[in-house]
N, C-alpha and C positions, 0 to 999 in steps of 0.2 A: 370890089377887088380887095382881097387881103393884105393888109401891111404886111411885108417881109418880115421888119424889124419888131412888130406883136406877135408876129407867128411864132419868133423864136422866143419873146419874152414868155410869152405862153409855156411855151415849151421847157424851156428853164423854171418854169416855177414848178411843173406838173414833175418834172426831173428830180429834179430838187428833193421832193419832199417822197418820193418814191424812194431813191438811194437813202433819206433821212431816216425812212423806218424800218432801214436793213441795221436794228440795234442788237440784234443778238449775237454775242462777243464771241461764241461759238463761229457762228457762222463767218463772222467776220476773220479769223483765225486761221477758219479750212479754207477760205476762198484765197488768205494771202502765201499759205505753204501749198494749194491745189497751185496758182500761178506762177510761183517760186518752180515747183517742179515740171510743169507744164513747159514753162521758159526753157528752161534746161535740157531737157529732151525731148523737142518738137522744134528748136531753133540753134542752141548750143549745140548739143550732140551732134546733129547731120550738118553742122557748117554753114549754115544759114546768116549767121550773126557777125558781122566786118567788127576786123580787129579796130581797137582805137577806144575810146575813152565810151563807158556808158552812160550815160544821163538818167538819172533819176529823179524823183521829188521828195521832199516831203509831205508825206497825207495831213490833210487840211479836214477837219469838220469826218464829213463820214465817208473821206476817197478812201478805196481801197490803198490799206497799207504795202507797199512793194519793199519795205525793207528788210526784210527775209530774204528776196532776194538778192537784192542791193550788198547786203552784209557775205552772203554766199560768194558770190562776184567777187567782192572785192579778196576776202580769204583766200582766193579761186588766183589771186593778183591780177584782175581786172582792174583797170584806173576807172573809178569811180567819180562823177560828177555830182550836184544839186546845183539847180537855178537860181539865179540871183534875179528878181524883177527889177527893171530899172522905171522909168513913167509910163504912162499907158499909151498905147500904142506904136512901142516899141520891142521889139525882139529878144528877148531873153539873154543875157551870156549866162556861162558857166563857173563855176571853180569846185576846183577838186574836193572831195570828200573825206576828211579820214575821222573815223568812228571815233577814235579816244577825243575828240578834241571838242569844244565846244562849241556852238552853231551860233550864230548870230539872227535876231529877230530885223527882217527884213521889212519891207513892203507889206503890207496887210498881213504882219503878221504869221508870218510865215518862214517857219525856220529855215537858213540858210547859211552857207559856210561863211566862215567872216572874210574880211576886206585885205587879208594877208594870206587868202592861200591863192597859191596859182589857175588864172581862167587856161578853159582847156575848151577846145573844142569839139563835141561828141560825132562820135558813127553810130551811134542808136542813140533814140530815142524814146524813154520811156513815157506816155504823155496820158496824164488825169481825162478826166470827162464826168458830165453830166449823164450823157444818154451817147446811145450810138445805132446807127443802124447794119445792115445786112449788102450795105454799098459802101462801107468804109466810111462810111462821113461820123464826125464824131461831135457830139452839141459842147459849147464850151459855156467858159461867164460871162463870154458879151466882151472881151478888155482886147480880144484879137492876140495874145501873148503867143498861143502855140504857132496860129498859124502862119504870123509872120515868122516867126524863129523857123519852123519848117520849110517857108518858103529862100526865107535866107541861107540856111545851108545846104537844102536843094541846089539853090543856084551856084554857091560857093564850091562843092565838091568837084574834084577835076575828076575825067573818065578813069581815070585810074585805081584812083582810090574808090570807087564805085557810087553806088548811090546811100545817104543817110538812109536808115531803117527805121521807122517809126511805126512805136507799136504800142498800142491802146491797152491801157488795163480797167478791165471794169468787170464790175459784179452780173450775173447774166441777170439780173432782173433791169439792169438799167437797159437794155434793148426796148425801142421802138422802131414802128414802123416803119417812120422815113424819118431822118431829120430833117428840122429846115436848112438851106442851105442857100449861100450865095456863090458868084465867081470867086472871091477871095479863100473862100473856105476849102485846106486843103485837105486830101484825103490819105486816110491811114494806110500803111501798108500789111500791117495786122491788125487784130483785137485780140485778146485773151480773155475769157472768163474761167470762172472755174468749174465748167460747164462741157467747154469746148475753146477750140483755137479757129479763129477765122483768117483765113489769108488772100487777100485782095490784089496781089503784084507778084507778077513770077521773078 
């Protein structure tokens, strides 16, 4: 019987080093203004997108870069977000974004707004990945960060303000077949590449 928890270490490394060798700065380029505009006119335009604060990241090693779009948005006067990691396996909060201002090195390293701007709570979600599949499951680092945060303002959102949108950015080459997946693991309600738009929630 296969360990769950090898399937996915597995899985993550073969991940890993596939996104690692998409090094061509070109490519890397067209895929973050192909999802910039993609975003824009396949979710912005038709209305798709709940007003309220966006979440974004920042790219870590070889995620696809989103701040093209990020920076659009906010121009646009979107209230922009980045995550703050707190210990592992806990949920993420937010605080607000603004471009001129300097980032603070958080948690692994990973730039983040500092300790004086105001947390916000988003209505999308932008959210990294290793791999993803054709079922919306999307492979993460193992630390459980998205999912809890997804599952936490899942639960948090009242009928009104509708449901969080969370929506996968990744390079089409990071697609496999299945990922592995547990009960915990939640599932995306888009993907983007720069390829195509996948949407998984009407």
């Amino acid at each position: 019987m296969t360990d769950p928890r090898a399937a996915k270490d597995a899985a993550r490394a073969q991940a890993r080093a596939r996104r690692d060798s998409l090094s061509d700065d070109r490519l890397r380029a067209f895929a973050a203004d192909s999802l910039r505009d993609r975003f824009l006119e396949e979710l912005v335009r038709p209305g798709l997108v709940p007003d309220g604060p966006i979440a974004g990241y920042w790219p870590l090693g070889s995620e696809l870069d989103v701040r093209p779009l990020l920076l659009h948005l906010r121009t646009g006067g979107r209230s922009i977000a980045l995550p703050v990691s707190g210990p592992r396996g806990q949920a993420l909060t937010f605080r607000d974004w603004d471009p001129v201002l300097p980032l603070a090195a958080g948690r692994y390293g990973i730039h983040e707004p500092a300790a004086d701007r105001p947390e916000v709570v988003p209505a999308v979600l932008l959210v990294p990945m290793l791999a993803f599949d054709r079922s919306g499951h999307r492979l993460g680092y193992g630390a459980g960060y998205y999912d809890r945060t997804l599952d936490a303002l899942r639960a948090a959102r009242s009928p009104s303000d509708g449901p969080v949108l969370a929506v996968g950015m990744a390079f089409a080459a990071q697609e496999m077949d299945a990922v592995p997946c547990g009960a915990h693991d939640e599932r995306l309600d888009w993907i983007l590449t720069e390829r195509e738009t996948l949407r998984f929630t009407q």
